[in-house]
C-alpha positions in Angstrom: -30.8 -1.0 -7.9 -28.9 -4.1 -8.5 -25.5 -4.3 -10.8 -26.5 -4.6 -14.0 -25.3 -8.0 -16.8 -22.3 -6.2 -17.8 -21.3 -4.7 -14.5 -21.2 -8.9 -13.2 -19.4 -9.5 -16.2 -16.6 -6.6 -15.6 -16.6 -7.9 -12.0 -16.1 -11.4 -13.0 -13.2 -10.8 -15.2 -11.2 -8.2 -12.7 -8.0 -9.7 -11.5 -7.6 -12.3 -14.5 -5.0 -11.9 -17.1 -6.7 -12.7 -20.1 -4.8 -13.0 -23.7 -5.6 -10.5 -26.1 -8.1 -12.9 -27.7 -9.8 -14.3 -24.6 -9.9 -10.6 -24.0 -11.6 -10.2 -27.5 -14.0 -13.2 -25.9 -14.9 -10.4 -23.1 -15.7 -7.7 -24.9 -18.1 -9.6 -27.2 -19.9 -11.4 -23.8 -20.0 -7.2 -22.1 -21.6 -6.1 -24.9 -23.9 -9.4 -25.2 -24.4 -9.2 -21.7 -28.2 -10.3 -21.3 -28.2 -13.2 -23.7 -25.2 -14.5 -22.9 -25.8 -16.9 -20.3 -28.2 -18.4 -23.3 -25.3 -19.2 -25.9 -23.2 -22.3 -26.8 -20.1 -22.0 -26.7 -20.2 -21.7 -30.8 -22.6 -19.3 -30.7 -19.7 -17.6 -28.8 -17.2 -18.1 -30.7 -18.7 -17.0 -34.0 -20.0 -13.7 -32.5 -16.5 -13.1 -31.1 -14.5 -14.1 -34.6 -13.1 -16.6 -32.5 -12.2 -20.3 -32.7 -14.8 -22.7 -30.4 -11.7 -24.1 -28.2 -10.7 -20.2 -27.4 -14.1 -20.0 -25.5 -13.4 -23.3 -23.5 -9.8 -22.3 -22.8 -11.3 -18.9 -21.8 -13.6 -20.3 -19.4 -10.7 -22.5 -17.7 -8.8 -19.4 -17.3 -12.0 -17.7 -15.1 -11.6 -20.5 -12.7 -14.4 -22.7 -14.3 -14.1 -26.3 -15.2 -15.0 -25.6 -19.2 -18.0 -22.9 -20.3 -21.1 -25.2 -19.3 -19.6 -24.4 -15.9 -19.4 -20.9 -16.5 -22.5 -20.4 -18.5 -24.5 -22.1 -15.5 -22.8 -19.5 -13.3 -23.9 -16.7 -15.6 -28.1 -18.2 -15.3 -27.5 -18.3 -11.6 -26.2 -15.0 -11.3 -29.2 -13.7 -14.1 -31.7 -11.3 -12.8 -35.5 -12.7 -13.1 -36.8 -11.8 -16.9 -33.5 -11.5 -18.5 -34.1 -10.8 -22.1 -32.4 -11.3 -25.1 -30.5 -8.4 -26.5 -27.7 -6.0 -26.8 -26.4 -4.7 -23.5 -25.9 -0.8 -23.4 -23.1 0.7 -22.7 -22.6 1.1 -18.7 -22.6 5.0 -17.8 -23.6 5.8 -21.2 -19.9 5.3 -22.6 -18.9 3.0 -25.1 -16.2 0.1 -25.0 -13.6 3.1 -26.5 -14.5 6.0 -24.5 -14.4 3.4 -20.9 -10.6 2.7 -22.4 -10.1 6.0 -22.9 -11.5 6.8 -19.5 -9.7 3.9 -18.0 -6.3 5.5 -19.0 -7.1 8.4 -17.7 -7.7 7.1 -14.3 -4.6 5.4 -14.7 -2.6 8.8 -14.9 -4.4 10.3 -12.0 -3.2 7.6 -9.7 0.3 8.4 -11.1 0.0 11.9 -10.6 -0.5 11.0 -7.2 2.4 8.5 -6.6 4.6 11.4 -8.1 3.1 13.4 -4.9 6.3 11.7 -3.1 9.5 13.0 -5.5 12.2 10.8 -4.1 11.7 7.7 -5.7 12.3 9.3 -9.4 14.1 11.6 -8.0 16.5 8.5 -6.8 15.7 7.2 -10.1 17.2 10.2 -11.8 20.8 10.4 -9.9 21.2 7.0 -10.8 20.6 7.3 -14.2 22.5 10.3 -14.6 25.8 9.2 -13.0 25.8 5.8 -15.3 28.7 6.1 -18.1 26.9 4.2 -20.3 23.1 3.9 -19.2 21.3 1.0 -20.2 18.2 0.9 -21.5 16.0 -2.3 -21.3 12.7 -3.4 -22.6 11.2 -6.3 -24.6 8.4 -7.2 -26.8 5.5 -4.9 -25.5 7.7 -2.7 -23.6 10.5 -2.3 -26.9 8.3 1.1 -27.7 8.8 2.7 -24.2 12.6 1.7 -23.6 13.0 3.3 -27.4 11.2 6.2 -27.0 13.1 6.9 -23.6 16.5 6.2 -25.5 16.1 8.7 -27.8 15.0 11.6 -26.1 18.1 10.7 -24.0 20.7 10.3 -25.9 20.2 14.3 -26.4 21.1 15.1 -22.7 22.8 11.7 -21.8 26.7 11.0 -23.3 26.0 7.3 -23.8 22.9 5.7 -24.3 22.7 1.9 -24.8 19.3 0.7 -25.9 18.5 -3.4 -25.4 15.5 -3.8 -27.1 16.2 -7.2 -28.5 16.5 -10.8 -26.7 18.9 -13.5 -28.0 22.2 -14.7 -26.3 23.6 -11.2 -27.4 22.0 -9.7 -24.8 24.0 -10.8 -22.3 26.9 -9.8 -24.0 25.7 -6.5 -24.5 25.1 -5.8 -20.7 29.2 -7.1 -20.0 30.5 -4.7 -22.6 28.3 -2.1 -21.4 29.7 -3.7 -17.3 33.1 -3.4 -18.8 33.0 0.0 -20.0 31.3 1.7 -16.6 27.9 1.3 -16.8 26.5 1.3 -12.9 22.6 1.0 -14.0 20.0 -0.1 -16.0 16.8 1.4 -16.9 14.1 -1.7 -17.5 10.7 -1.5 -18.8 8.7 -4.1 -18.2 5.4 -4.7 -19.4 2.7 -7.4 -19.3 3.2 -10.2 -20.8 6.5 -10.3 -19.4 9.2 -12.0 -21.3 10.9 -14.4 -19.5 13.7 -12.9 -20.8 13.4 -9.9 -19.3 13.7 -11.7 -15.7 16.8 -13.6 -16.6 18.2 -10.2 -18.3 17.3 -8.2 -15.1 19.1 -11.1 -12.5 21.9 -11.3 -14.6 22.5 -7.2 -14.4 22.6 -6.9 -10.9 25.3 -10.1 -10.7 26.8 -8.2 -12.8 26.8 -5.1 -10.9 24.5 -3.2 -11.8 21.4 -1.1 -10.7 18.2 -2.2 -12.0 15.9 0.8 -11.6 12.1 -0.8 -13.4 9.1 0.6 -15.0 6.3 -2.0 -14.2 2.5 -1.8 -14.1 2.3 -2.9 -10.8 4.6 -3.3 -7.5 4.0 -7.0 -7.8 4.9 -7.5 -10.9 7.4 -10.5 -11.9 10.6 -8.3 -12.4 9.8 -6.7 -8.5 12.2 -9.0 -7.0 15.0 -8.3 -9.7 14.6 -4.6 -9.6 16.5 -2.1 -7.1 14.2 0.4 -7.3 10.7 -0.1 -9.1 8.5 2.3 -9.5 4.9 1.5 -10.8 2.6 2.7 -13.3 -0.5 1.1 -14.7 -1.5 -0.3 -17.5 -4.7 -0.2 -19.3 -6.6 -3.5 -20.1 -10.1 -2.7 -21.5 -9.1 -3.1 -25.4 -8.0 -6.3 -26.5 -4.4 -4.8 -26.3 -2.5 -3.6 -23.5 -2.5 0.4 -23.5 0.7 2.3 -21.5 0.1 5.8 -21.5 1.1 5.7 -17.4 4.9 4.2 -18.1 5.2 6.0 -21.0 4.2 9.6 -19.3 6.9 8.2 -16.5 9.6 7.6 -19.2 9.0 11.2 -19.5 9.3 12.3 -15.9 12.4 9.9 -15.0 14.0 11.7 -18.8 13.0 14.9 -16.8 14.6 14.0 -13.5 18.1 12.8 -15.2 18.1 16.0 -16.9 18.3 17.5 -13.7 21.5 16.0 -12.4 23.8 16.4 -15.8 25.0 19.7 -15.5 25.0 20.2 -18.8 21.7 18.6 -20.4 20.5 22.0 -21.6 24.3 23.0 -23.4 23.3 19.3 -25.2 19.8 20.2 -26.3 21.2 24.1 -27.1 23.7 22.2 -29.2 21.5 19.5 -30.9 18.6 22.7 -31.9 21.7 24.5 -33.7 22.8 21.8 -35.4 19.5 20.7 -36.7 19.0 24.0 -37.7 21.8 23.8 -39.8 21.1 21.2 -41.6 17.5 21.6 -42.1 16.3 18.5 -39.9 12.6 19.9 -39.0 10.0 21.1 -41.1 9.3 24.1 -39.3 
């Protein structure tokens, strides 16, 4: 049995990065897989919610001259008898239960890079011997250089979170340089912020080493970083989804733990306090 409309289409849009509204432009064309190769580039547009010139610029960023080009490709590609109509689902999921199922592939192959310890394990020691640890992470990776920051600031003494650019940032990392700091935690996410590359050279001239959190081990920030260590990212909604780098936040937090001799005495310390005061709802 041949691939079906949408499986063409998935095919034809693997290895592209698409902005989250040319991705918008993709979902619409999966799920109007058969009569697609039969609309205008309006027709597009208004059954996406998008503007006419986001089709074109879509179809540039396939590799096509403009979308005639790429609507030709999709009638020469067409099964015999196409008809009009809505695709189903491939596999009998919908568009949310594929991302869903997507990101759950995507912690699989984690689970099996973690087969091989030493890398976070590496990661760890560094992190744990830097007096203050650095935390990086921009725009769509703010959220998982956060969320790492505060779970360890209860077993780390000094936690510096950089989750904003500007010309402070480089001011932040000297201070930090200045006061001991021998590493930096990065997270870096697609799209990466040109920031984050400059941020990440700077850091190791300045000393430091850069341990990264990247969806790939091609990624821009690869040839900035010390030690990267990789964990996918999902791409079937029309956002990014990191469920991978944020379950290895998690496992790096776990593997610093380990080397501060006393991470639990911190945690012991933080529960009796809170207690105290009446923090948590219990």
């Amino acid at each position: 049995m041949g691939e079906s409309p949408a499986g063409r289409l998935q095919a034809l849009f693997e290895g592209h990065r698409l902005t989250p509204t040319q991705r918008r432009i993709a979902h619409c064309m999966v799920r109007r897989a058969a009569d697609v190769p039969f609309l205008s580039s309006v027709e597009l547009a208004e059954l996406a919610g998008v503007s006419q010139p986001s089709v074109t610029r879509f179809a540039v960023a396939l590799g096509f001259d403009g979308y005639p080009a790429l609507r030709r490709h999709l009638r020469e590609v067409a099964p015999p008898g196409t008809a009009a109509g809505p695709e189903p689902e491939e596999s009998g999921h919908n568009a949310y239960q594929q991302a869903v199922l997507a990101e759950i592939a995507n912690l699989r192959h984690l689970a099996g890079l973690l087969a091989d310890p030493a890398p976070v394990e590496r990661a760890g020691r560094l992190l744990a011997g830097s007096r203050p640890l650095l935390v990086l992470g921009l725009r769509a990776a703010s959220s998982q250089a956060r969320g790492f920051a505060y779970f360890a600031a209860k077993v780390h003494p000094d936690v510096r979170l950089l989750d904003e650019g500007g010309s402070m940032l480089t001011d932040r990392i000297d201070a930090a340089v200045r006061a001991g700091a021998t590493a930096l935690l990065c997270f870096a996410l697609p799209r990466h912020p040109r920031e984050v590359v400059e941020a990440l050279e700077y850091a190791r001239t300045a000393g430091l080493t850069v341990v990264t959190v990247a969806e790939s081990a091609f990624a821009p920030v690869a040839a900035r970083s010390d030690l990267l260590i990789p964990a996918a990212v999902g791409t079937g909604l029309a956002f990014d989804t990191a469920c991978a780098p944020m379950m290895l936040g998690r496992v790096l937090l776990e593997a610093m733990a380990d080397e501060l001799p006393d991470a639990q005495a911190r945690l012991e310390q933080f529960d009796a306090k809170a207690a105290e005061r009446g923090l948590f709802v219990e």
